[in-house]
N, C-alpha and C positions, 0 to 999 in steps of 0.2 A: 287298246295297247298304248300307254305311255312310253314313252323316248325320253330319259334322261340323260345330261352328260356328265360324267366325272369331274370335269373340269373344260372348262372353255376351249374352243379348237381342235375338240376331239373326232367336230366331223358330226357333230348331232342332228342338224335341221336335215343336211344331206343325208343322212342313214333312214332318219323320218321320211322326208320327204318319197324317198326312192321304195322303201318298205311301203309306204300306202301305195304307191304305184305298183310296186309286185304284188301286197294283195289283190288287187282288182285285176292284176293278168294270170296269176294264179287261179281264181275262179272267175271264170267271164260271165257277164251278166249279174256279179253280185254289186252291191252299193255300197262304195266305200268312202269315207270324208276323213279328211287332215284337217287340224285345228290345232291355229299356232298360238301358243303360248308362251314362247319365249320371249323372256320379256324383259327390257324392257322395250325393242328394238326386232321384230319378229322378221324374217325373212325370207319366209316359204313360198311368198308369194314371188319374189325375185327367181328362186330357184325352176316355178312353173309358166316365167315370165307370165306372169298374170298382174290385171291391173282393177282390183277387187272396187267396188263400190259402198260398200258396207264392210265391217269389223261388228265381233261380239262385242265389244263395248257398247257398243249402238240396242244390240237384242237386251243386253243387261239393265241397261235403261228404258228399255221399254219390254222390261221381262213379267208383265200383267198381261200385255198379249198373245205370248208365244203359246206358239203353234206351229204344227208341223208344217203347214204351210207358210208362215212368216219364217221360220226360219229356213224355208229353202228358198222363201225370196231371198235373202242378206246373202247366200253361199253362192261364189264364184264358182261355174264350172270349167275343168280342165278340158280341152278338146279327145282327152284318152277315158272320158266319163268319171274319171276324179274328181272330188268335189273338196275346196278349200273354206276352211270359214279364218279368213285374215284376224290378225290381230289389230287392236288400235296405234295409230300411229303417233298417238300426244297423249300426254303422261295425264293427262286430267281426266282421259277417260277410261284409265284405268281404276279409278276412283269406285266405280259401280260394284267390282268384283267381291263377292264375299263366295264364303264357302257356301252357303245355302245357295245363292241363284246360279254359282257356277256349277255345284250340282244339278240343280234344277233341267238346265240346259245340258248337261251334257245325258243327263239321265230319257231328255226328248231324243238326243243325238242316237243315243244306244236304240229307243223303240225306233227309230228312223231309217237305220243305217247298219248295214250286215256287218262292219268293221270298220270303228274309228282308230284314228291316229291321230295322237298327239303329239307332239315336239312341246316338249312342257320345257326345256334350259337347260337350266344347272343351278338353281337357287330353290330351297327347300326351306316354305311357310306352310301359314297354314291350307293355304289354298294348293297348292301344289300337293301339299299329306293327305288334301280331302281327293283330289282325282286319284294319286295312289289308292286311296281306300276304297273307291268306287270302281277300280278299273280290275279287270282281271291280267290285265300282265306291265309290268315294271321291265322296259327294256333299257338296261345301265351303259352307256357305249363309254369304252376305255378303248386305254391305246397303254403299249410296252412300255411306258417306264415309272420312276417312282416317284415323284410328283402324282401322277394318275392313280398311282396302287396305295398310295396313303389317302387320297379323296375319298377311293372306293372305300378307305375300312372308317373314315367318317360316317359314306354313309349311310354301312352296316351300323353303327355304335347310333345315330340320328332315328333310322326305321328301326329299330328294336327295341328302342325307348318311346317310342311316336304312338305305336299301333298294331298290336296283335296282328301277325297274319299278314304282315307285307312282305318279310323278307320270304316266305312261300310262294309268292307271284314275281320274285324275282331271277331275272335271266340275263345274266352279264357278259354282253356283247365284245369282243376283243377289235375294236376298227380297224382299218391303215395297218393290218398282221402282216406282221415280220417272217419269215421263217426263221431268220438266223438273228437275234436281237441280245443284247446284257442279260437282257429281260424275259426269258421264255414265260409263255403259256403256261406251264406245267410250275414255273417257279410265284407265279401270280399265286396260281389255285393251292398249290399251299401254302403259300404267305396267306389266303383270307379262307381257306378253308370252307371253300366252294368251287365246284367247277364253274368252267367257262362255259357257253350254252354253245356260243357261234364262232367263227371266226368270219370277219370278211377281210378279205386280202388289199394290201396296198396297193391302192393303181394313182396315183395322184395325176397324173396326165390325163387321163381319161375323165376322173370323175372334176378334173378342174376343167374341163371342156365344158361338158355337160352342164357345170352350172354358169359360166358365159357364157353358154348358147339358150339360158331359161329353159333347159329341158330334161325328163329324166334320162337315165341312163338308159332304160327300156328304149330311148326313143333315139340315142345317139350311138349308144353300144352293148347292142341286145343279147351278144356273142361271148361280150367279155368275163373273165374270170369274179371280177366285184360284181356285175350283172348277174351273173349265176349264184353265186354267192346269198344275192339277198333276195333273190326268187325263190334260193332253197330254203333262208330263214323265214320267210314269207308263208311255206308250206308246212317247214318244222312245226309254226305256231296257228297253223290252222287247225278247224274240227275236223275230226275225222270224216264228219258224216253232215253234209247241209243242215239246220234247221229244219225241223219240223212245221210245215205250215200250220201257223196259227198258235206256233210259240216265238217270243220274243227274241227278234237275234240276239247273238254274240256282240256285247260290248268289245272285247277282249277276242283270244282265240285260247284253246285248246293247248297246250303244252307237251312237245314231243320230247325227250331231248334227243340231241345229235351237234353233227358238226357239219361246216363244209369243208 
């Protein structure tokens, strides 16, 4: 599952960060990894107060090695069994990254790991179009106004021109929802001529707690309306049915739609 944002401060790394944490309480005992790519400046690991020793920049550079086992040395784990793989923190070592070895890696990720997440930004190359095309779901986080609703139909006119088959894996998230806004819901989806998949509700208190206390929401406010929220998006975009032993998980998950 990819995590795109619209546009900067729409609440992306947070929606990320908090959605891989409700996968994995969603189904307990499955394996689940966040891998930040927002870039240039990634900061999921702030969010899991976590203090990584390794970045993929470092696996990319030594990507003749990899293996399932190197690369869960490199991954920071979360004490709720979350597993982060950080970004690089110096712009040189972003250097490594090409479409083939970032496939490469994430394609161990997927045999690895029951459900990845990605926090990929808000800047569309070609390395960002190749995890699109690899990933089975494009999650677009928007928020109510138009500034955001002119981004989103960028970048509908961007993926339809890109790549057969992306705008099918896409499910555009409404963040920080309004009930009462210029801007409804209902007036988006026909301005782009798509539904909205999710809504998660405004709580800014709450979820600005949560990230200066480095923790998710699961873990500061298990109860709350955005908590439920993205536990239920969590489950919309799960498999109906586990994995079969001895088939290859879910990169991706399943697509219900629905609302909260």
């Amino acid at each position: 599952i990819n995590v795109f944002g619209a546009k900067g401060g729409v609440g992306t790394t947070s929606l990320a960060v908090n959605l891989a944490a409700a996968c994995l309480n969603h189904k307990p005992g499955a394996s689940v990894a966040l891998m930040d790519m927002n870039l240039p400046f990634g900061e999921a690991q702030l969010f899991l107060d976590l203090a990584p020793k390794y970045h993929w920049g470092e696996v990319l550079g030594n990507i003749a090695r990899l293996d399932a086992t190197y690369l869960m040395s490199v991954m920071s784990r979360h004490p709720s069994g979350l597993y982060l793989l950080a970004p690089p923190s110096r712009l040189d070592d972003l250097q490594m990254a090409t479409p083939d070895n970032i496939s490469r890696l994430l394609e161990l990720m997927r045999q690895t790991f029951d459900t990845v997440v990605i926090d990929l930004g808000m800047y569309l190359d070609e390395i960002t179009l190749k995890v699109m095309d690899i990933s089975d779901a494009i999650v677009l986080v928007s928020v109510q106004n138009l500034p955001c609703l002119a981004n989103v139909r960028r970048f509908l006119d961007n993926i339809r021109h890109a790549e057969a088959g992306l705008e099918d894996k896409l499910r555009i998230v409404v963040n920080r929802h309004l009930e009462e806004s210029d801007l409804m819901v209902e007036d988006m989806e026909k301005a782009l001529g798509l539904p909205v998949f999710w809504h998660v509700p405004n709580d800014y208190k709450t979820t600005l707690s949560a990230i200066n206390q480095g923790k998710t929401l699961l873990e500061t406010a298990p109860k709350a309306p955005v908590t439920r929220a993205l536990g239920g998006l969590a489950a919309a975009l799960s498999p109906a049915e586990p994995a079969q032993e001895g088939k290859k998980p879910f990169f991706g998950l399943k697509f219900l739609r629905g609302r909260s």
